[in-house]
C-alpha positions as CSV (number, residue, x, y, z in Angstrom):
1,X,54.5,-271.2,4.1
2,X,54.7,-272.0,7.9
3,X,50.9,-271.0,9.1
4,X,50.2,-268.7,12.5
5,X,49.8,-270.5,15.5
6,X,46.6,-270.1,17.0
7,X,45.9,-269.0,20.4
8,X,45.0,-272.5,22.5
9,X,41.7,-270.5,23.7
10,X,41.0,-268.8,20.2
11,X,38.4,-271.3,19.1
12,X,36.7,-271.7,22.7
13,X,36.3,-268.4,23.0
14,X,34.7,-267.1,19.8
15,X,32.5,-270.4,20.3
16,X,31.4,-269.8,23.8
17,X,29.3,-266.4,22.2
18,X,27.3,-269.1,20.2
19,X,27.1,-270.9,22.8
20,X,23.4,-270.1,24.4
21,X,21.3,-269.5,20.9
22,X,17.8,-269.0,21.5
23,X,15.1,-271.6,20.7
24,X,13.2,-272.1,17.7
25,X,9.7,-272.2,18.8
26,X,6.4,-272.9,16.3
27,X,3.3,-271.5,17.5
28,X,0.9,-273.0,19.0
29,X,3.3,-273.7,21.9
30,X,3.5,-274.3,25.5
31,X,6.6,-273.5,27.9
32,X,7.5,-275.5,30.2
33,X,10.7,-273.8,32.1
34,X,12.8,-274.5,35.5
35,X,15.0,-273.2,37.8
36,X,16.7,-274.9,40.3
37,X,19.4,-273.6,43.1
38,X,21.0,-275.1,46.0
39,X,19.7,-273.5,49.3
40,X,23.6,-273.4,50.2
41,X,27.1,-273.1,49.0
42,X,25.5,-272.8,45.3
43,X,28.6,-271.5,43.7
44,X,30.8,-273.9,44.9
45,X,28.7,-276.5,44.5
46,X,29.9,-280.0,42.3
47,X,28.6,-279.0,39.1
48,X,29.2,-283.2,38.1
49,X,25.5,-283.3,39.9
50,X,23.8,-280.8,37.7
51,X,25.0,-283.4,34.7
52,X,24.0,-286.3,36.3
53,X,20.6,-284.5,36.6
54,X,20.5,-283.8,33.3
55,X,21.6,-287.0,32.1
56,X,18.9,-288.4,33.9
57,X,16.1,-287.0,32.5
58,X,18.2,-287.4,29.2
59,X,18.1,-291.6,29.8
60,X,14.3,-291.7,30.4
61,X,14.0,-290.3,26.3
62,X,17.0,-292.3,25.3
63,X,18.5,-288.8,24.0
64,X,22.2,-288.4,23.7
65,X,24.1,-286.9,26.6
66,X,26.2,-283.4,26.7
67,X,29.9,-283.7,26.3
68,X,31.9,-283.7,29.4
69,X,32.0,-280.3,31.5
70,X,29.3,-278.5,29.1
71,X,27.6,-275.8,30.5
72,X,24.7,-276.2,28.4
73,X,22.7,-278.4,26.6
74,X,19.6,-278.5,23.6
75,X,17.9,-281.1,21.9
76,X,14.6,-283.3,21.7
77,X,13.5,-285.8,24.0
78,X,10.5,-287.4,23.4
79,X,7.5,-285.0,22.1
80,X,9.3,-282.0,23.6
81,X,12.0,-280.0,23.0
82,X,14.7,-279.2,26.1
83,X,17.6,-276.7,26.9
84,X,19.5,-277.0,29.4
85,X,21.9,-273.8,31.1
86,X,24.1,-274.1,34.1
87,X,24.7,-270.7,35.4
88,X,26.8,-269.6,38.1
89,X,24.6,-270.5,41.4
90,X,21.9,-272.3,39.1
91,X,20.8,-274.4,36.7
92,X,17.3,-273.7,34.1
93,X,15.1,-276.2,32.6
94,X,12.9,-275.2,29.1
95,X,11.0,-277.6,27.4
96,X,8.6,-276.4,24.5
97,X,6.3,-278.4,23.0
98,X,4.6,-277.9,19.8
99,X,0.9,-278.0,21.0
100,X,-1.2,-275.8,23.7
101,X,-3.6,-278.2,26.1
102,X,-7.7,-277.2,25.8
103,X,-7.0,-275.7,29.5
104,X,-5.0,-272.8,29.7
105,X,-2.1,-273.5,31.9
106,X,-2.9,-277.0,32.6
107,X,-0.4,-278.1,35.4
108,X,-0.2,-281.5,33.7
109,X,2.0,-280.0,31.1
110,X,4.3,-279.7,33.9
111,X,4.8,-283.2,33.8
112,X,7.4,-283.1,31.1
113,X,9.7,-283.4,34.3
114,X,8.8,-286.5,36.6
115,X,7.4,-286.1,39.9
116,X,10.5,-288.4,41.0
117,X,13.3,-287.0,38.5
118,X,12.4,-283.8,40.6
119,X,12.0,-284.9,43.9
120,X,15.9,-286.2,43.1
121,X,17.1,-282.7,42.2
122,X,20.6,-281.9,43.4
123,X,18.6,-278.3,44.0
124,X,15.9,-276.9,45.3
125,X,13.1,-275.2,42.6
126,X,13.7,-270.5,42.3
127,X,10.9,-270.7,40.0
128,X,8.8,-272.9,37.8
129,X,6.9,-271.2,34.5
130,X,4.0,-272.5,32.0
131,X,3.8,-270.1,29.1
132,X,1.0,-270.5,26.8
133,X,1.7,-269.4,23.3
134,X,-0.9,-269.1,20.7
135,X,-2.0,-266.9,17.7
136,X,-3.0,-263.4,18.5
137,X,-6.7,-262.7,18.3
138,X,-7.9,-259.0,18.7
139,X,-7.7,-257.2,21.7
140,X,-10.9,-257.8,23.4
141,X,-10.2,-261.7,23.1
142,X,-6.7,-260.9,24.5
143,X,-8.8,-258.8,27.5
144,X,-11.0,-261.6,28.0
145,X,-8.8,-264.5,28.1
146,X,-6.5,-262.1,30.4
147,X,-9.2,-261.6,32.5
148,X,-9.7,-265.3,32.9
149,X,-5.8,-266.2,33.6
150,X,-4.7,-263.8,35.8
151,X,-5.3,-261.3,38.8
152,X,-6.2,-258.4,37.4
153,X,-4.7,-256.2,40.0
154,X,-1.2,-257.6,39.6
155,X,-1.8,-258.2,35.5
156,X,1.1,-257.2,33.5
157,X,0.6,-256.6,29.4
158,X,2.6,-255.6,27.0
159,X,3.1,-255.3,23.3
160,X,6.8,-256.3,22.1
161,X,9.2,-255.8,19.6
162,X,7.2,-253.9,17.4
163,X,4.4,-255.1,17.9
164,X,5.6,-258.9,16.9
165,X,3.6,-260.2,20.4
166,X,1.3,-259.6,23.0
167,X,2.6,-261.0,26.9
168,X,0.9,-260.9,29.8
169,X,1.2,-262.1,32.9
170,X,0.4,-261.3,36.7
171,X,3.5,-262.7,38.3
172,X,2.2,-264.9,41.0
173,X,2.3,-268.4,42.0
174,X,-0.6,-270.0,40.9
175,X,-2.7,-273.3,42.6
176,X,0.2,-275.6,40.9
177,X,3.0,-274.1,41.8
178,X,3.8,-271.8,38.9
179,X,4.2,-268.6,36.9
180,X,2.1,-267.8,34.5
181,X,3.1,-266.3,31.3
182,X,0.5,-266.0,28.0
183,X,2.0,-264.6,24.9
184,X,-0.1,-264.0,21.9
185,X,2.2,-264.4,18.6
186,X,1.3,-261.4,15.7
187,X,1.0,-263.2,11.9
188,X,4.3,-262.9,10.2
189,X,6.3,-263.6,13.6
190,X,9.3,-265.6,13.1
191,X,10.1,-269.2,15.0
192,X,13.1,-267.4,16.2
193,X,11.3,-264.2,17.2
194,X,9.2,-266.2,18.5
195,X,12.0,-268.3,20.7
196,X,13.8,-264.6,21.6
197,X,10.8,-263.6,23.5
198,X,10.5,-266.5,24.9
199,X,13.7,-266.5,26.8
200,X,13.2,-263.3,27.5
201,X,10.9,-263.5,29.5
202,X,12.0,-266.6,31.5
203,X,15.2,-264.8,31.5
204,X,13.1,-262.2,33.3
205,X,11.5,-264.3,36.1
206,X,14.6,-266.2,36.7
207,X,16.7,-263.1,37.4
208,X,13.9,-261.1,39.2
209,X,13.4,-264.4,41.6
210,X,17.3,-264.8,41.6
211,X,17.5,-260.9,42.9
212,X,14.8,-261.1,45.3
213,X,17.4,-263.6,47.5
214,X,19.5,-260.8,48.1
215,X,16.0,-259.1,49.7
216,X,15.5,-261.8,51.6
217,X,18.2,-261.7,53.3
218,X,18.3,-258.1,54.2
219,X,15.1,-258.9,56.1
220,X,17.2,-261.3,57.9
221,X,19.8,-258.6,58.6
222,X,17.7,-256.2,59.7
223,X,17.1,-256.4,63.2
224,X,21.0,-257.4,64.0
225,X,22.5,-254.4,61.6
226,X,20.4,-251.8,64.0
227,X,21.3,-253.8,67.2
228,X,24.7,-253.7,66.3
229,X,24.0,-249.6,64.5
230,X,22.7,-248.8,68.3
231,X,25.9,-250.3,70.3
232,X,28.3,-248.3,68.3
233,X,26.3,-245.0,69.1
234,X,25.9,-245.7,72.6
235,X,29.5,-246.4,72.7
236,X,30.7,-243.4,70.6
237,X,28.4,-241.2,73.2
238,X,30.5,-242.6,75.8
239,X,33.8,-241.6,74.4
240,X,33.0,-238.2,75.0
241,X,32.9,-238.7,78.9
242,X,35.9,-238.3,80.7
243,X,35.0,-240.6,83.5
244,X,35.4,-244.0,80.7
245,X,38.8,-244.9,80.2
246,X,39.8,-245.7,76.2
247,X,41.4,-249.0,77.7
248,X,38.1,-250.4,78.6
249,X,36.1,-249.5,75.6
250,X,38.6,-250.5,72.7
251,X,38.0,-254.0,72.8
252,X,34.3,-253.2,73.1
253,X,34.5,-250.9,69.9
254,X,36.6,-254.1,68.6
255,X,34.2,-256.4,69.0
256,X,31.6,-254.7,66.8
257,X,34.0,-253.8,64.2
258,X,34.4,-257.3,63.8
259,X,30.8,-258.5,63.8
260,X,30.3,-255.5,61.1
261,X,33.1,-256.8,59.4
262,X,31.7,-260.4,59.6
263,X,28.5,-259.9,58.3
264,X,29.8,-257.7,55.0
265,X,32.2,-260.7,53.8
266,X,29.1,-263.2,54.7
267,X,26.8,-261.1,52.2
268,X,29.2,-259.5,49.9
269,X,28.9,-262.0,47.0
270,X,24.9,-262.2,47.6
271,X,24.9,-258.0,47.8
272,X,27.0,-258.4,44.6
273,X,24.6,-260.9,42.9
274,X,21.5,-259.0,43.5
275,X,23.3,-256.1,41.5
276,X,24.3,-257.9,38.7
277,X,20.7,-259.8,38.6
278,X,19.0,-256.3,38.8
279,X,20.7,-255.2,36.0
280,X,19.6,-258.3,33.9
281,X,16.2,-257.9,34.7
282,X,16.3,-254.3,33.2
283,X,18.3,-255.1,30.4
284,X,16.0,-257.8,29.4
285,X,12.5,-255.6,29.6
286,X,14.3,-252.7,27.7
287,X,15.2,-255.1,24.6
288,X,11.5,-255.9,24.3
289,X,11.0,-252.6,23.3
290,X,7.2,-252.6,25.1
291,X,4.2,-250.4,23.5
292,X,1.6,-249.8,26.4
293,X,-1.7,-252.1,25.6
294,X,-4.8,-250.7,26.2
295,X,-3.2,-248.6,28.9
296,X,-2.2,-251.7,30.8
297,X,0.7,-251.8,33.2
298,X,3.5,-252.2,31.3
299,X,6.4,-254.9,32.6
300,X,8.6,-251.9,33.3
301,X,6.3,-250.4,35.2
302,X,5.0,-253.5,37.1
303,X,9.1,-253.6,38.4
304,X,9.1,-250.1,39.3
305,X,5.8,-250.6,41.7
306,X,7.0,-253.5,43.1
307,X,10.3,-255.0,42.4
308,X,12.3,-251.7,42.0
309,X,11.6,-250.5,45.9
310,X,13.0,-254.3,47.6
311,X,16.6,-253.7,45.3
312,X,16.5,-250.1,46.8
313,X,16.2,-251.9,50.4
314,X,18.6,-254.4,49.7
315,X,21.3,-251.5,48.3
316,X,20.1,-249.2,50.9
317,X,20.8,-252.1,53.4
318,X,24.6,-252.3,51.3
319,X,25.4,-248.7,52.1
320,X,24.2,-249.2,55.5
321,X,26.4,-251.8,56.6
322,X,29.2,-250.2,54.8
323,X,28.8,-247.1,56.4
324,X,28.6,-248.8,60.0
325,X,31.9,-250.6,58.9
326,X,33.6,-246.5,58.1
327,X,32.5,-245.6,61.2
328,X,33.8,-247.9,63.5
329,X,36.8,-247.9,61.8
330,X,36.9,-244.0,62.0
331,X,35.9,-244.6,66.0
332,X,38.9,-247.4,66.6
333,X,40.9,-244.4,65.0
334,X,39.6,-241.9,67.6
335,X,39.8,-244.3,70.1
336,X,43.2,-245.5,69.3
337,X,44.8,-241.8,69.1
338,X,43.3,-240.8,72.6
339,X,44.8,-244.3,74.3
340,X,48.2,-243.4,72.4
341,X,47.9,-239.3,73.7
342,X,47.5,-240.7,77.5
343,X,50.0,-243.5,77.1
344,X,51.9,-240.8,75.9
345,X,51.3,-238.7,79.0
346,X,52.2,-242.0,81.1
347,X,55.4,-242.4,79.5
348,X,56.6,-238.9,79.8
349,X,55.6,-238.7,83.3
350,X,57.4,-242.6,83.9
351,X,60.4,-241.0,82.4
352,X,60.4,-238.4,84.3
353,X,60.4,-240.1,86.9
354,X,63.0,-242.2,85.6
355,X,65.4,-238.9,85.6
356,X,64.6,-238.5,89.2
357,X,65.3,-242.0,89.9
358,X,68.3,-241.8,88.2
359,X,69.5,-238.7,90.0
360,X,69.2,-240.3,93.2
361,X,71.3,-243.0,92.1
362,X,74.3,-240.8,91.0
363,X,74.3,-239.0,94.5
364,X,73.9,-242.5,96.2
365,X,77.0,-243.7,93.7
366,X,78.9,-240.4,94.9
367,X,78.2,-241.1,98.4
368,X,79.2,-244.8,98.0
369,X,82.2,-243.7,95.8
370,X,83.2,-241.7,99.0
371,X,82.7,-244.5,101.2
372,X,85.0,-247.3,99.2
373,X,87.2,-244.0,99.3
374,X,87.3,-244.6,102.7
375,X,87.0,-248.3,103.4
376,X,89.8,-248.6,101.0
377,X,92.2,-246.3,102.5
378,X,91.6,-247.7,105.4
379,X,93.2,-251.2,103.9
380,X,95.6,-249.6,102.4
381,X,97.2,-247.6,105.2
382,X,97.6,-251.0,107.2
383,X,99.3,-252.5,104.3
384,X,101.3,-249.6,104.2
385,X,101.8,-249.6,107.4
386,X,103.4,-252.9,107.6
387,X,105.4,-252.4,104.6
388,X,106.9,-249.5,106.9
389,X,107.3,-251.1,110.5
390,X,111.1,-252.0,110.2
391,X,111.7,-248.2,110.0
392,X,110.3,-248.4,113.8
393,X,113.8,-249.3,114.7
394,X,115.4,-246.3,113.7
395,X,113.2,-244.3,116.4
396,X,110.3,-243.6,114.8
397,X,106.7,-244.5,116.5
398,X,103.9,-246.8,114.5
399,X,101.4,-244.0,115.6
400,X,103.5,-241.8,113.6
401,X,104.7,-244.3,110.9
402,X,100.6,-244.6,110.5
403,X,100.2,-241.1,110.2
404,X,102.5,-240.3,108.2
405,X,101.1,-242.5,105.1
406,X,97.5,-241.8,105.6
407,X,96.7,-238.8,103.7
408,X,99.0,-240.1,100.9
409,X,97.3,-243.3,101.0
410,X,93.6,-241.6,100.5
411,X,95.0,-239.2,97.6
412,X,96.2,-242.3,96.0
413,X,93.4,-244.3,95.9
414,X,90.6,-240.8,95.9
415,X,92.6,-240.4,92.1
416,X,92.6,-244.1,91.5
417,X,88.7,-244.1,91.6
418,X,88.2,-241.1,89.7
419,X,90.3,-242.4,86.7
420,X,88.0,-245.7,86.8
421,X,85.1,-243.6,87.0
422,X,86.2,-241.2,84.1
423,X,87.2,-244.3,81.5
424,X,83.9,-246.0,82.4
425,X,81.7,-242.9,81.5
């Protein structure tokens, strides 16, 4: 029996859903995690870099290198335990290692990545994360280690999938350069519980970093969207006066429609990318399933307050910039009708004239047509004339031979004419 033939992408794609598992972390732990982006061009960027990164850091472990083109990468180097992920306009860095330092968040456990292996990144750093993960004492401990750790304006705690772990965190940069994130693992929790919330919440930071770009930028946009938001209002009042003429404000109303279009391709794809990273960062806090701690701020409630209101600028900023787009358009259309109505106007007047022009010629061509009447004749009767002379000898005179053939002559060539005339027309 012959067997099916396969699809050539049948394998690579039920293998690229396993392709990202989540670590296997033991606790105690400590996170080390990386992000890293080029300020510039990040999606077309050569991804052969991002490897040779990689591979890098690999050779100082002497750990076996990815296959060619992967996208991702896991295994152990050294004491420590690394994944690697190439995304789209980044790359992410997590190394765990199976022990917590005496001081919390000590920024020498940072040093899993070498001062010079970073200073060589093909990137620049989104974010940076230690994550200390320990046993979970009881709840005043948790409050007064939080206390400790983090701003307690800013502090962010939470109770997870059923209760399985306690994170914190206050989402700002500390003295070293990093996040800080504390989890405190419940008995009974899994290693790969354990490793789920860990990416989680990475995935969290990375994404709500990643999406605060896009509000960046708006702030950059600003003051030229209401520059631009004031010239096509001025001009639109100015359409309604008489006294401006549609010929001089069209390229006017042209030249913003392009800037407007201009600056919506330019940001389209970051606009786009904010979206999509928004929706992440939501996705991911809902699967933790959070249970309020000691009537804490929860992470969902931390975004609200703070993140939630800069993705409402930057969409607001969208719509914005969309809507001046629609409305020069709709103005260009205005504009466009009232310079076709008068040329309109100018064309029916030119061809009115025209008529009158062309009336003028038909009663100059009827007075010519009388004139070559004439001047013709005139040749003719002197032909005729001396075709007729030797009839002069039978008595009669030229004056009368002339005479005689004029009005013939004229009727001849009058009717001559007017057949020409008729077949032409």
């Amino acid at each position: 029996m012959t067997p099916i033939q396969d699809h050539p992408l049948r394998y690579a794609l039920a293998n690229e859903l396993h392709a990202r598992p989540f670590p296997v972390a033991q606790m105690p732990c400590t996170v080390v995690f990386l992000a890293i982006k080029k300020p510039e061009q990040a999606v077309g960027r050569d991804r052969s870099e991002d490897i040779a990164h990689l591979t890098d850091l690999l050779d100082r472990h002497g750990a076996p290198h990815p296959q060619p083109g992967a996208t991702h990468y896991a295994g152990q180097i050294g004491r420590h335990w690394l994944k690697w992920e190439q995304h789209t306009e980044f790359v992410t860095f997590t190394a765990i290692t199976n022990n917590v330092s005496e001081r919390a968040f000590n920024p020498a456990d940072f040093e899993v990545f070498p001062p010079d292996w970073l200073m060589s990144s093909p990137g620049q750093r989104v974010t940076s994360v230690l994550m200390r993960v320990v046993p979970c004492p009881d709840d005043d401990q948790i409050s007064a280690s939080l206390t400790d750790w983090f701003e307690p304006e800013s502090l962010t705690v939470s109770r997870v999938l059923d209760n399985a772990a306690t994170c914190a965190s206050d989402f700002r940069i500390d003295p070293a350069g990093h996040m800080r994130f504390a989890m405190f693992v419940s008995e009974g929790t899994g290693e790969r519980r354990i490793g789920r919330i860990i990416q989680r919440l990475c995935e969290v930071e990375t994404y709500k970093a990643m999406s605060m770009l896009g509000f960046a930028r708006v702030k950059s946009l600003t003051e030229r969207i209401s520059e631009l938001d004031q010239k096509l209002t001025e001009l639109m009042i100015e359409m309604t006066d008489d006294a401006n003429r549609p010929d001089d404000q069209l390229p006017q109303l042209l030249a913003i429609s392009t800037q407007l279009e201009t600056l919506s391709a330019r940001n389209a794809f970051r606009f786009g990318a904010t979206g999509a990273y928004e929706a992440i960062v939501n996705q991911r806090i809902e699967v933790l399933r959070e249970e309020r701690f000691l009537g804490r701020q929860s992470f969902a409630d931390f975004m609200m307050r703070r993140y939630d209101p800069a993705i409402r600028t930057v969409k607001s900023t969208e719509r914005r910039l969309q809507t001046l787009s629609d409305r020069a358009i709709r103005a260009g259309d205005l504009l466009r009708t009232r310079v076709d109505v008068e040329r309109s106007a100018q064309n029916q007047a030119l061809l009115e004239s025209m008529d009158r022009r062309a009336d003028l010629a038909l009663r100059l061509q009827h007075t010519v047509e009388g004139l070559s009447v004439v001047a013709i004749s005139y040749y003719a009767v002197s032909l005729a004339s001396y075709l007729l002379y030797p009839l002069t000898a039978a008595g009669i005179s030229k004056g009368m031979l002339t005479a005689a053939v004029t009005l013939p002559v004229v009727l001849l060539v009058w009717g001559a004419i007017r057949r020409i005339r008729s077949r032409l027309e």
